[in-house]
N, CA, C and O atoms as a GROMACS GRO file, in nm:
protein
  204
    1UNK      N    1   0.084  -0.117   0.000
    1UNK     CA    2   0.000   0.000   0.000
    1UNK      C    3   0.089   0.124   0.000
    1UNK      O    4   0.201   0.131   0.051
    2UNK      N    5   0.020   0.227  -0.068
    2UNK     CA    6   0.110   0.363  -0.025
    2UNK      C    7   0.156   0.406   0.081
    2UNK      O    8   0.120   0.362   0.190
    3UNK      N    9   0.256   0.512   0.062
    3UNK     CA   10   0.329   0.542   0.233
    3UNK      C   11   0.215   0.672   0.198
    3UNK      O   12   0.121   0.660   0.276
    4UNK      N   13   0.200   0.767   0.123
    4UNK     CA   14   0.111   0.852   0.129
    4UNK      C   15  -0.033   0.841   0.082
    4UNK      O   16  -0.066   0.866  -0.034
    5UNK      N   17  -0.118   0.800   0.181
    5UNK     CA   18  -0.230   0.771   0.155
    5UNK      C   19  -0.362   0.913   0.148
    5UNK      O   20  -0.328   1.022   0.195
    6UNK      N   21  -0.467   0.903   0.104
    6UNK     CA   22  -0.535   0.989   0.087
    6UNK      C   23  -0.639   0.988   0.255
    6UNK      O   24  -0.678   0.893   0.323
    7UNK      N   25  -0.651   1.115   0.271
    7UNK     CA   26  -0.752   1.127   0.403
    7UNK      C   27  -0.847   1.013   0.448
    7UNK      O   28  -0.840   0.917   0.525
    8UNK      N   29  -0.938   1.067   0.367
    8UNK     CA   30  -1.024   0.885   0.332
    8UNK      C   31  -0.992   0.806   0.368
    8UNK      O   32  -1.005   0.754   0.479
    9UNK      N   33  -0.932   0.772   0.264
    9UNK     CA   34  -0.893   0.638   0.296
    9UNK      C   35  -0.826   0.584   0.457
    9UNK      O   36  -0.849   0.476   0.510
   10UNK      N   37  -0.744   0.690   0.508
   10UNK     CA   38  -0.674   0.672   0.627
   10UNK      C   39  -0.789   0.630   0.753
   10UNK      O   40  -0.769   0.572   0.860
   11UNK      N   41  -0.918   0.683   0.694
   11UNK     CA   42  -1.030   0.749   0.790
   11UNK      C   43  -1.074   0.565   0.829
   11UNK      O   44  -1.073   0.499   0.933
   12UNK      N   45  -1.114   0.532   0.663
   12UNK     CA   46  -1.132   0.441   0.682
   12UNK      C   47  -1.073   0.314   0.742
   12UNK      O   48  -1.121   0.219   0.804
   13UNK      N   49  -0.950   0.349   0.700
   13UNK     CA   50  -0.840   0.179   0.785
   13UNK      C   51  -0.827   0.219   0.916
   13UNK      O   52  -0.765   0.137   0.983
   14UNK      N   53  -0.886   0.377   1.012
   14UNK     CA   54  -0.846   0.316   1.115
   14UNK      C   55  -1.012   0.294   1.168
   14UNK      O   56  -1.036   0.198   1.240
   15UNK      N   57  -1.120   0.386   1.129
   15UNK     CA   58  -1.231   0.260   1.159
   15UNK      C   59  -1.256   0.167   1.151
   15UNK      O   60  -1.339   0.131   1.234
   16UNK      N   61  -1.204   0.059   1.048
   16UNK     CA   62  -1.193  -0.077   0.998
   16UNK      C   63  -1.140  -0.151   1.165
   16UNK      O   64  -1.186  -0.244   1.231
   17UNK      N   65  -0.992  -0.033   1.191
   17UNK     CA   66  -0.929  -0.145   1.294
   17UNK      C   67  -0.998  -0.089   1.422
   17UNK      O   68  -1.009  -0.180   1.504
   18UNK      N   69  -1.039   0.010   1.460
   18UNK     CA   70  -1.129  -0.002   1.582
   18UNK      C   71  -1.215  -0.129   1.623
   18UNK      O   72  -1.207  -0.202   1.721
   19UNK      N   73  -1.321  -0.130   1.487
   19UNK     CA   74  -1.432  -0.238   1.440
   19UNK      C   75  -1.381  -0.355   1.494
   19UNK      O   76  -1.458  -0.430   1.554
   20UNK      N   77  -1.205  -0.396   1.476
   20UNK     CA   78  -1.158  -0.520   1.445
   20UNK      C   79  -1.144  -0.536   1.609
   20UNK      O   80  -1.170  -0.648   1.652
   21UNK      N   81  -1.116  -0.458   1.682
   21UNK     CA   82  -1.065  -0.474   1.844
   21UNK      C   83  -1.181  -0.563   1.894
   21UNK      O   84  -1.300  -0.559   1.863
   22UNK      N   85  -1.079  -0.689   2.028
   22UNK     CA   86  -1.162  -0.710   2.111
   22UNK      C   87  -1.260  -0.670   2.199
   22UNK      O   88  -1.270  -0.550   2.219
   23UNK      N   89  -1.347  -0.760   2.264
   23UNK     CA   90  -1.427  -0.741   2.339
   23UNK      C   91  -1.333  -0.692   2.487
   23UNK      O   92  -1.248  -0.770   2.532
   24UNK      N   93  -1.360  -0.554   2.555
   24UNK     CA   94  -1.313  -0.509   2.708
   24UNK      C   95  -1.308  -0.622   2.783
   24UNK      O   96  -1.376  -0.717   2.745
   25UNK      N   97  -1.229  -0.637   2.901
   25UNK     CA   98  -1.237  -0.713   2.984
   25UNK      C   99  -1.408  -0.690   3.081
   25UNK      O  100  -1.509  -0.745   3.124
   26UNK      N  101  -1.358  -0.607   3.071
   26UNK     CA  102  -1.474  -0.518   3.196
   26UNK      C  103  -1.593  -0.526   3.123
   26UNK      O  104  -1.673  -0.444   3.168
   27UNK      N  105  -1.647  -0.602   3.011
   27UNK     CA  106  -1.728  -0.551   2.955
   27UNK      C  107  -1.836  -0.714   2.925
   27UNK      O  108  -1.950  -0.737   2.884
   28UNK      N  109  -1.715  -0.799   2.976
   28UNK     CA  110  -1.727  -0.909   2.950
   28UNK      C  111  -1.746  -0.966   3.085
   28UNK      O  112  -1.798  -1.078   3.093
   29UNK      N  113  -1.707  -0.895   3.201
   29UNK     CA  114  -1.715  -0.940   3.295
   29UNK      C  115  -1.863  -0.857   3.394
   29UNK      O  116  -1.922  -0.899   3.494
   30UNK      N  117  -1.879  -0.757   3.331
   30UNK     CA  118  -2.040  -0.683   3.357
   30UNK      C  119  -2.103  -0.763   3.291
   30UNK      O  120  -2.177  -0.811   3.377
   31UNK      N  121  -2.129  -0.818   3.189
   31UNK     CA  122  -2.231  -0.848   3.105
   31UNK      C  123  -2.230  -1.041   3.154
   31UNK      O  124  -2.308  -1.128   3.117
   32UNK      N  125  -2.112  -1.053   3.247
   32UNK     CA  126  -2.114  -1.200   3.287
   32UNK      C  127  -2.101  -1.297   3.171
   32UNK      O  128  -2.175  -1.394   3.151
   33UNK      N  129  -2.015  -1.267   3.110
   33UNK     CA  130  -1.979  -1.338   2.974
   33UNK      C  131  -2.074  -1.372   2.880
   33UNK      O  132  -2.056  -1.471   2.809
   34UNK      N  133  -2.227  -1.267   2.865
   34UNK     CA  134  -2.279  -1.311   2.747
   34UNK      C  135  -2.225  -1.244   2.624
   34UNK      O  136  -2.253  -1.280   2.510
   35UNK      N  137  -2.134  -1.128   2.659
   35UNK     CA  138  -2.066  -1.036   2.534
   35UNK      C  139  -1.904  -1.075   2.563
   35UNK      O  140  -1.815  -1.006   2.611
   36UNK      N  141  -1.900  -1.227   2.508
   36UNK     CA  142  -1.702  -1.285   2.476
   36UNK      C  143  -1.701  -1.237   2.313
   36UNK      O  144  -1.598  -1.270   2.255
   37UNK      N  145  -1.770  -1.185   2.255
   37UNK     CA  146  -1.695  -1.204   2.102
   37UNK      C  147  -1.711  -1.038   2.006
   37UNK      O  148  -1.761  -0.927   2.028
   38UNK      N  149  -1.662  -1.082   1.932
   38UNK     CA  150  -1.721  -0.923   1.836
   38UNK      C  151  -1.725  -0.970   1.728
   38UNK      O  152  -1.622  -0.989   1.664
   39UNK      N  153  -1.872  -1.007   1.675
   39UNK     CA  154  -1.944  -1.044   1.535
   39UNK      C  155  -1.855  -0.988   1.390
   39UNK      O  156  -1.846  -1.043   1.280
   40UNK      N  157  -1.803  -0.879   1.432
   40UNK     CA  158  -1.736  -0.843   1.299
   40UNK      C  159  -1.548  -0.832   1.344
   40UNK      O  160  -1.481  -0.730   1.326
   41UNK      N  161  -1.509  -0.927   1.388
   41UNK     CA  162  -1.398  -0.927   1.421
   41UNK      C  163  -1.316  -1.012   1.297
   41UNK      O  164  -1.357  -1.119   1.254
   42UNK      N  165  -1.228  -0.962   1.264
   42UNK     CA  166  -1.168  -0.951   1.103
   42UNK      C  167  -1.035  -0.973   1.129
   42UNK      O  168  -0.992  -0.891   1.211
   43UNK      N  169  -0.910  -1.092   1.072
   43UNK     CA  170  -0.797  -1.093   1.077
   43UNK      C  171  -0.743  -1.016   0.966
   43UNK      O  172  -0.825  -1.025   0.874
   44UNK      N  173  -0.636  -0.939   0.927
   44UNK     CA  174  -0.563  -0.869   0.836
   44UNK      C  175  -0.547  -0.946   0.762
   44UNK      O  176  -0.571  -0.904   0.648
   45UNK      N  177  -0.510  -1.071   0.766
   45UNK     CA  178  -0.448  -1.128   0.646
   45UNK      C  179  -0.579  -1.226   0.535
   45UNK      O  180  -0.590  -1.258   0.416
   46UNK      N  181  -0.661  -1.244   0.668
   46UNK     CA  182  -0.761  -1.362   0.607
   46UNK      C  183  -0.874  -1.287   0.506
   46UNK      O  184  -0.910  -1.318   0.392
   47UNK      N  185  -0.917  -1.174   0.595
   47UNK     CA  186  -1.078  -1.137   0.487
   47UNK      C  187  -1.023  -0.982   0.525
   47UNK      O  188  -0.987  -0.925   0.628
   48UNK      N  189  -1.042  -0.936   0.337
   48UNK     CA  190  -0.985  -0.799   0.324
   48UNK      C  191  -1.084  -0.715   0.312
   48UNK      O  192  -1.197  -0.757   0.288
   49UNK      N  193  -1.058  -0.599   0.326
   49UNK     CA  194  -1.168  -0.473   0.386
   49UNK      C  195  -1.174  -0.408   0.238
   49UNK      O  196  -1.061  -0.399   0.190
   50UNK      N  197  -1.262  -0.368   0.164
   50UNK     CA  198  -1.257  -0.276   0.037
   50UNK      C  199  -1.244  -0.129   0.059
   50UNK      O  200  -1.323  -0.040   0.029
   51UNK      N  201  -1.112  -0.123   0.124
   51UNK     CA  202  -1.127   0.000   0.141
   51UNK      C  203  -1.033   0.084   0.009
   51UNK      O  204  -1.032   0.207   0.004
   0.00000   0.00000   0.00000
């Protein structure tokens, strides 16, 4: 990928990797482990983002 990327686009890869972060500890441990996962949790290499 480019070293100089366009705004956009930047905007987008780092919402992509927010999206991609685990579930809080604390969040998992309030909710008593019915929230262990994040439905849209995405590896880099496996399934690519169209961004």
């Amino acid at each position: 990928m480019a070293r100089h990327k366009p705004t956009a686009k930047k905007r987008r890869l780092i919402a992509e990797r927010r999206r991609s972060r685990t579930v809080p500890i604390w969040v998992v441990a309030k909710t008593l482990g019915k929230f262990r996962f994040t439905p849209t949790r995405r590896h880099w290499r496996r399934v690519k983002i169209g961004a």
